[in-house]
C-alpha positions in Angstrom: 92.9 93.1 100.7 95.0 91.3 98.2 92.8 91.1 95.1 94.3 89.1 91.8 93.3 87.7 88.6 93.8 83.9 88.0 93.4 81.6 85.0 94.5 81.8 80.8 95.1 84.9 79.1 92.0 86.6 78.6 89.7 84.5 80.9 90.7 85.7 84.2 88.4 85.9 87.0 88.9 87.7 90.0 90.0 85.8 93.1 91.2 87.4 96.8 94.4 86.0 98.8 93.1 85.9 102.2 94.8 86.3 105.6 95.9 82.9 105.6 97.3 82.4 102.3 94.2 81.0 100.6 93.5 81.7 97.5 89.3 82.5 97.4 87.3 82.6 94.5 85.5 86.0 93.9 83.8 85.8 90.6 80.4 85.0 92.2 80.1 88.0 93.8 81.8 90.7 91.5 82.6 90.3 87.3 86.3 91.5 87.1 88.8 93.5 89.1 88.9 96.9 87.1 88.5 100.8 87.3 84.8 100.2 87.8 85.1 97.8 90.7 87.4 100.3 92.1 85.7 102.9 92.1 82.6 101.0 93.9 83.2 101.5 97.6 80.4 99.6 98.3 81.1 96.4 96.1 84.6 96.4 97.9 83.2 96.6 101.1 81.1 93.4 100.1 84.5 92.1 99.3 85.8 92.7 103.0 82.6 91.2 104.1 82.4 88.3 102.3 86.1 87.0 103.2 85.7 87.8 106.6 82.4 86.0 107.4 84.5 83.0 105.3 82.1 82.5 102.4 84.1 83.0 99.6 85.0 79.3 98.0 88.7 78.2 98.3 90.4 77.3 94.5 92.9 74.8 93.9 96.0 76.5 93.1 97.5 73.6 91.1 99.0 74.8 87.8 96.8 78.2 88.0 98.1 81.0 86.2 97.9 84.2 87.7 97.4 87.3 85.6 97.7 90.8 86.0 95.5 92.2 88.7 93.7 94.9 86.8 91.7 94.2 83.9 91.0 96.9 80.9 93.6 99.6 82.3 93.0 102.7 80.8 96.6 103.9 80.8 100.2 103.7 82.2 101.7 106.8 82.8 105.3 106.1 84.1 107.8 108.5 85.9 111.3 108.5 84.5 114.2 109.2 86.6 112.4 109.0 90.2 115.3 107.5 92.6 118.4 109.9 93.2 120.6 106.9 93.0 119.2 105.8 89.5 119.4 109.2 88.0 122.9 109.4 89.2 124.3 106.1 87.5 122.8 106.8 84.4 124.5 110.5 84.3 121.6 112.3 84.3 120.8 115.6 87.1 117.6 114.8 89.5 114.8 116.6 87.3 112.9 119.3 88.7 110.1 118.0 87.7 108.3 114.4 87.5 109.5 112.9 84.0 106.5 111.7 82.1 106.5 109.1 79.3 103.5 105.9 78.7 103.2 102.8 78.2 100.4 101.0 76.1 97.9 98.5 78.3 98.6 95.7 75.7 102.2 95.6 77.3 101.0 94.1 80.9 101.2 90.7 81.1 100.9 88.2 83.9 103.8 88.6 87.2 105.2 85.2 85.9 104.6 85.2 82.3 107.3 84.9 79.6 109.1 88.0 79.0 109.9 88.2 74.9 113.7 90.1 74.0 112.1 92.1 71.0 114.0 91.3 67.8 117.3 93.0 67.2 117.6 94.2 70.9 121.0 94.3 71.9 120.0 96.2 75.1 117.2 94.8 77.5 116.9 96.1 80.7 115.1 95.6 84.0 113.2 97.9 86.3 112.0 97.1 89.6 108.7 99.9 90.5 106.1 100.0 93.0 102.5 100.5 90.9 100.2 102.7 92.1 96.6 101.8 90.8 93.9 104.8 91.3 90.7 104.3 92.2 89.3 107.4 92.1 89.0 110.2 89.4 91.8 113.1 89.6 91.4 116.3 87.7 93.8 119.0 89.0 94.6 117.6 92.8 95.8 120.4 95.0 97.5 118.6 97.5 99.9 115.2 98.1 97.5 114.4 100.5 94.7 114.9 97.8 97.1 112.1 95.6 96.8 109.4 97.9 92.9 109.6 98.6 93.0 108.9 95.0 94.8 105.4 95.4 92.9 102.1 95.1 96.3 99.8 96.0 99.4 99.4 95.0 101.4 96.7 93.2 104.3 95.2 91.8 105.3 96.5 88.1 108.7 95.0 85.9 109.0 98.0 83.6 111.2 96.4 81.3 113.3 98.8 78.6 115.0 98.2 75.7 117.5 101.5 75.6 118.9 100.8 72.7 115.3 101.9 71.2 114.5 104.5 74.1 117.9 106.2 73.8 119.8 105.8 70.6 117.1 105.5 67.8 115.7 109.5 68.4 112.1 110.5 69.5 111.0 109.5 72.6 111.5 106.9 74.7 108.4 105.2 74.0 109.9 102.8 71.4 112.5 101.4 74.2 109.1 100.8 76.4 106.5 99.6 74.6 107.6 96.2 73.0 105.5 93.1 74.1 105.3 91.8 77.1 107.1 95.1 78.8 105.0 95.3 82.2 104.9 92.2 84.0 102.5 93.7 87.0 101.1 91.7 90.2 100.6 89.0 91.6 98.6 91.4 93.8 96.5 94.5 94.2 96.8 95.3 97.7 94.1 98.1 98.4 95.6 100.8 99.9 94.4 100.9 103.3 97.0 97.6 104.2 100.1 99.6 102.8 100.9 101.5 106.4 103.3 104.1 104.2 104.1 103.9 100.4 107.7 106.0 101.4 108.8 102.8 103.3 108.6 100.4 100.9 112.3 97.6 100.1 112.1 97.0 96.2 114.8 94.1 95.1 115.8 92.7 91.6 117.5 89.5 91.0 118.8 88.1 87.4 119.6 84.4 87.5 119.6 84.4 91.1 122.2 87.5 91.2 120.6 90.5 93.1 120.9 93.4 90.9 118.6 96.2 92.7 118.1 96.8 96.9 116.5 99.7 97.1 113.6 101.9 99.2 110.8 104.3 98.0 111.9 106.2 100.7 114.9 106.9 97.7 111.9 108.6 95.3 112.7 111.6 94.8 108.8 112.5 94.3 106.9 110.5 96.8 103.5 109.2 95.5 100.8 111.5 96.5 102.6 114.4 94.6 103.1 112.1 91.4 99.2 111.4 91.5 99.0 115.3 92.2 101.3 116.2 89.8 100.3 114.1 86.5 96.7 115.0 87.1 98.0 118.8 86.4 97.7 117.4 82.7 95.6 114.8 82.1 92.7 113.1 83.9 93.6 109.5 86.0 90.5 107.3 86.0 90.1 104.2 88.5 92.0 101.4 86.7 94.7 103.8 85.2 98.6 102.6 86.6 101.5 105.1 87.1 105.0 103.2 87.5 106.7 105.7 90.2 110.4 105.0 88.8 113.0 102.6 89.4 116.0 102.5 91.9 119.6 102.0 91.3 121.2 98.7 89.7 120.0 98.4 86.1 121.9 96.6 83.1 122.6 100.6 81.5 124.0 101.7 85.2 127.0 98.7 85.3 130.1 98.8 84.2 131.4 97.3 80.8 130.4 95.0 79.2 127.2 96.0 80.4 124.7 92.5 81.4 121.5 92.9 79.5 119.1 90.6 79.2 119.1 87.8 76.7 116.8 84.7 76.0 117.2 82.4 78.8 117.7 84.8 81.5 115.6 84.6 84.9 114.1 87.6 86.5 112.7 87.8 90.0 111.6 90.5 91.4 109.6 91.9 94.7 108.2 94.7 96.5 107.8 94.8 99.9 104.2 93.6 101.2 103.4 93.9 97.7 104.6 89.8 96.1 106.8 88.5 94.0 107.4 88.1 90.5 109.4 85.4 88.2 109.9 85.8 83.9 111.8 83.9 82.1 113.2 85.3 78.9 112.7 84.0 75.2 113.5 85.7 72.0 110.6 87.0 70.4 
């Protein structure tokens, strides 16, 4: 299924993009997509039954906004350095282990919402990632395998950076990642069991109609059952949390001098395979 959220800011309802490209109305048969609806195998499988018997009500589309596809997340947890070819162009050596660094929920924002350059940025960068969405507690997962029975769906996530802040003003690199508006994610949650293999996944990034990043998952260098695996070795995931996987090659930081950040004005697609499309445009903030 491709579940979504439509409608202003904070008064999304939930809403289902059937087989034929019609957007159906869902909100008279569950409250809100979010961890609790994913974890409720049997409310998603009145979901499936309700689009296929072709109850659900069609919605106009005119001027609708469509918001991020998971409501309440608890938290992003987001893997640095996870393509071989993005790790080399920034300098750094494949890690050994999954890098771990967050993000704050209040940082998602619709797939086609405005996209603010924080004040005195000098360095905004894009980051083309596949989401994974669990639906299912994880506490200490033995297995890959074990990782992937733990997925709801999957989505598309802009995990926009600022690496001035991440890399030159000390800490961590949560001050580059946590400036509003820093994860665009959707239009879509697709539900796991219509992505055939998360390893074969094309990710692409255009700025102003220029395409900046054509990669694969296939390119991660931890696939996404042992990231789910993995990051539940230290903390809990709960149905509604999001890890970003990583980003490959082609960012602003990777490119020659004068390097092409971001500035107000700027136009970002963005899509991954089976997954939709994005579009931001960029304002100062």
């Amino acid at each position: 299924m491709k579940l979504l959220r439509v409608g202003t800011a904070g008064q999304e309802r939930p809403a289902l993009l059937d087989a034929e490209g019609v957007l159906r109305d869902l909100s008279g048969l569950v409250a809100d997509i979010d961890g609790a609806l994913l974890a409720d195998e049997e409310a998603l499988t009145r979901i499936r039954s309700a689009a296929d018997s072709g109850e659900l009500l069609a919605l106009d589309e005119t001027g609708l906004r469509v918001g991020p596809p998971v409501a309440r997340i608890g938290k992003i947890v987001c893997i640095g350095l996870n393509y071989f070819d993005h790790a080399k162009e920034t300098g750094a050596e494949p890690p050994a282990e999954p890098v771990i660094f967050f993000k704050a929920p209040d940082t998602v924002v619709g797939p086609h919402d405005t996209v603010l350059v924080p004040r005195g940025s000098v360095k905004t960068d894009w980051e083309v990632e596949l989401a994974v969405v669990i639906g299912r507690t994880a506490r200490y997962l033995e297995s890959a395998q074990e990782g992937l029975a733990h997925v709801a769906g999957y989505a598309v996530s802009h995990d926009v950076s600022e690496r001035e802040f991440q890399i030159e003003r000390g800490g961590t690199w949560d001050k580059g990642k946590n400036c509003e508006t820093f994860n665009p994610l959707g239009p879509w949650l697709v539900t796991a069991d219509e992505v055939a293999d998360p390893q074969n996944l094309a990710l692409r990034l255009w700025v102003n109609g220029e395409l900046k990043q054509d990669g694969s998952t296939a390119e991660q260098i931890f696939p996404v059952g042992e990231v789910v695996r993995y990051v539940s070795q230290f903390m809990t995931l709960y149905p509604g949390d999001v890890i970003n996987t990583g980003t490959p090659a082609g960012v602003a930081m990777g490119q020659p001098e004068p390097k092409p950040f971001l500035r107000a004005g700027d136009v970002v697609e963005l899509e991954v395979e089976g997954l939709g499309r994005q579009r931001q445009e960029l304002k100062s903030a």
